[in-house]
N, C-alpha and C positions, 0 to 999 in steps of 0.2 A: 504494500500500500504506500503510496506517494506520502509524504509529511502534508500538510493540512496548509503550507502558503505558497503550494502548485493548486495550478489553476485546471483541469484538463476540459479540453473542448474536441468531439469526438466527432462534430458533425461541418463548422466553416472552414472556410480557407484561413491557416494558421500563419506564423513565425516561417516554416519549412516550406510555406507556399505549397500545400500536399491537401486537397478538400478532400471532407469524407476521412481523411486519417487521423488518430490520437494526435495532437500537437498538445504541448506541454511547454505551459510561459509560467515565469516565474513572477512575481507582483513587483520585486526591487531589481531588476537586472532586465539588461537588454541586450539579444546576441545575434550578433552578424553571421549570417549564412552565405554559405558557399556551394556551388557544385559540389557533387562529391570529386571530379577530379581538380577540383580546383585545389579542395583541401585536401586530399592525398599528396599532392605537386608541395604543397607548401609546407605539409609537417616533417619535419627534423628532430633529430634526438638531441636535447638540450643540455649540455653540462656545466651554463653559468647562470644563476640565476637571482632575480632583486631582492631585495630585504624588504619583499614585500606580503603581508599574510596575504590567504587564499579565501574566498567566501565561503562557507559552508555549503551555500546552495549549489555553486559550481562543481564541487565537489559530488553533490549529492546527482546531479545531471550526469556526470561519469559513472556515475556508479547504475544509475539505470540504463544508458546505453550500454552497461558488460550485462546486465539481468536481460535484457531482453536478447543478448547474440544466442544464436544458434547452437547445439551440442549436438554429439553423438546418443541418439537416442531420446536427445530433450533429458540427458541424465545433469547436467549442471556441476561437474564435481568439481565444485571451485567452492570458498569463501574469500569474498574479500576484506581484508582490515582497513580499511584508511588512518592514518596514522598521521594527525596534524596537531595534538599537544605538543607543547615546544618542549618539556622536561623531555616528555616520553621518547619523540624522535633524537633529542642529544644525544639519551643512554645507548637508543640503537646505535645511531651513527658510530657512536665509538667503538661498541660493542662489535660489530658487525662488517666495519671497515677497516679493519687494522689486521696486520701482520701479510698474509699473501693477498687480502681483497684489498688492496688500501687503495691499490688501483683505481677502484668505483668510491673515495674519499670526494671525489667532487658531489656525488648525491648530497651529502650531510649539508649541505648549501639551502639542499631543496625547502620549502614551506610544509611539503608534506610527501608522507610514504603510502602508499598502494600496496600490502603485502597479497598475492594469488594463492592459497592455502589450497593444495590438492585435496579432497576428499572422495568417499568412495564412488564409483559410478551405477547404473541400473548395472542387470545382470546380465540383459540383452548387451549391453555395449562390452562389458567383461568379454562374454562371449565372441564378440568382435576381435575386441583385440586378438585373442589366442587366431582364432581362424587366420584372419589379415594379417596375423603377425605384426601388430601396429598400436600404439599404445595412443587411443583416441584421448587419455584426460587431457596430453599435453600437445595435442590441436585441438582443444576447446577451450584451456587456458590462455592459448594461443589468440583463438577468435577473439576471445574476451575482453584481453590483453587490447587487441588491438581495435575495439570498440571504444573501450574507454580514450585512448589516448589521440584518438581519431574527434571523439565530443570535445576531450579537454583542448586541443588544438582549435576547432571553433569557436571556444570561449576563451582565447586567447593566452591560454595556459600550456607553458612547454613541459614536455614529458622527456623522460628515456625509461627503457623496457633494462632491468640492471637484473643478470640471473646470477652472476658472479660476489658472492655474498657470505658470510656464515650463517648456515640458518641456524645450526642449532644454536648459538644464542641469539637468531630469531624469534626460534619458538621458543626459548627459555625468558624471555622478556614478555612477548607477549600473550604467555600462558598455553599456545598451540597445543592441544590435547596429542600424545605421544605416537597414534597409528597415522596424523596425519603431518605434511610440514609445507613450509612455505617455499613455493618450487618458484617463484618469480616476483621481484616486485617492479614498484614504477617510482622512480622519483618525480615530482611534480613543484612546479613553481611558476613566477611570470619569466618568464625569458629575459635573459641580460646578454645575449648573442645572438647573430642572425647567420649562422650555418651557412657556406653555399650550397646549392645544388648539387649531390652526389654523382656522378657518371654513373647511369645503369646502361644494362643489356643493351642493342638494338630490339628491335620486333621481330625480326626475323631468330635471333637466337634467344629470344626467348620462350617463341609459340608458335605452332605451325597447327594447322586443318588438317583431319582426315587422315593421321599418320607421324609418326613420327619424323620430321624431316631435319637433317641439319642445313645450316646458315647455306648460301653460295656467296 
């Protein structure tokens, strides 16, 4: 259930410009829309960010674009933590960032943490896996992952997807009950850098019709 100062309107033409769809406005904030390739094109993974806090509500909009993505079987085996207390997130960053992860030391900047906590799946998807020989939680974490930090980019909040981490004093700070543990988090903040454009693939060597083809 949404918090009680979302507004939802199920029937006009919303925010998303989509009639007929759920849109979901918030009563104190106002957010710029984009194509989706526009904002795919434009989000980067952030590693400098302002000293500035993060609105709860923005947060909470990330968090229902990862509840509403897609899973294997509709099984959901994720919990998300968001983690924006400033004690709490200190003790992780230290905790959590030092010795061989200290590498990912730029997170601890962030305003706030995204812990992905694997949990169990249906059994229908269990099943999956062994057959497929494919372990679907973590391409659902995956999706999920990438719903969130796809919202928080149009409400103008930079993310990085950080797997490189100690969880277990992840889950020893944040109580993570012992069968399950936190397989990814997100750092989150307002951005203090503008990243250039990565070089990806051509089209051709990324995807072909009807076959497998390589580039010419």
């Amino acid at each position: 259930m949404l918090p009680p100062y979302f507004v939802v309107d199920r029937h006009s033409r919303g925010d998303y410009g989509a009639t007929g769809s759920e849109v979901i406005r918030t009563t104190n904030m106002t957010m710029k829309t984009y194509s989706f390739l526009e904002l795919a094109r434009k989000r980067r993974s952030i590693r400098k960010y302002q000293d500035k806090p993060i609105e709860r509500d923005k947060l909470i909009l990330c968090l229902e674009a990862a509840r509403l993505s897609p899973s294997a079987c509709n099984s959901q085996p994720y919990k998300f933590i968001v983690v924006d207390d400033k004690a709490i997130r200190d003790s992780l960053a230290e905790a959590i960032f030092s010795g061989i992860y200290s590498i990912c030391k730029f997170a601890a900047k962030a305003k706030a943490f995204a812990f992905i906590v694997l949990q169990k799946q249906k059994i229908t998807a269990r099943l999956g896996n062994k057959i497929q020989n494919i372990d679907f939680k973590q391409v659902d974490i995956g999706i999920a992952a990438e719903h969130f930090v796809l919202q928080a980019e149009e409400l103008g909040l930079g993310t990085c997807h950080i797997g490189w981490f100690n969880k277990k004093k992840a889950a020893e700070i944040l109580k993570i009950p012992k069968n399950y543990r936190a397989e990814l988090m997100i750092s989150i903040g307002y951005p203090d850098e503008t990243p250039k454009e990565r070089e990806k693939k051509n089209f051709d060597d990324m995807a072909s019709f009807n076959g497998y083809q390589k580039a010419t």
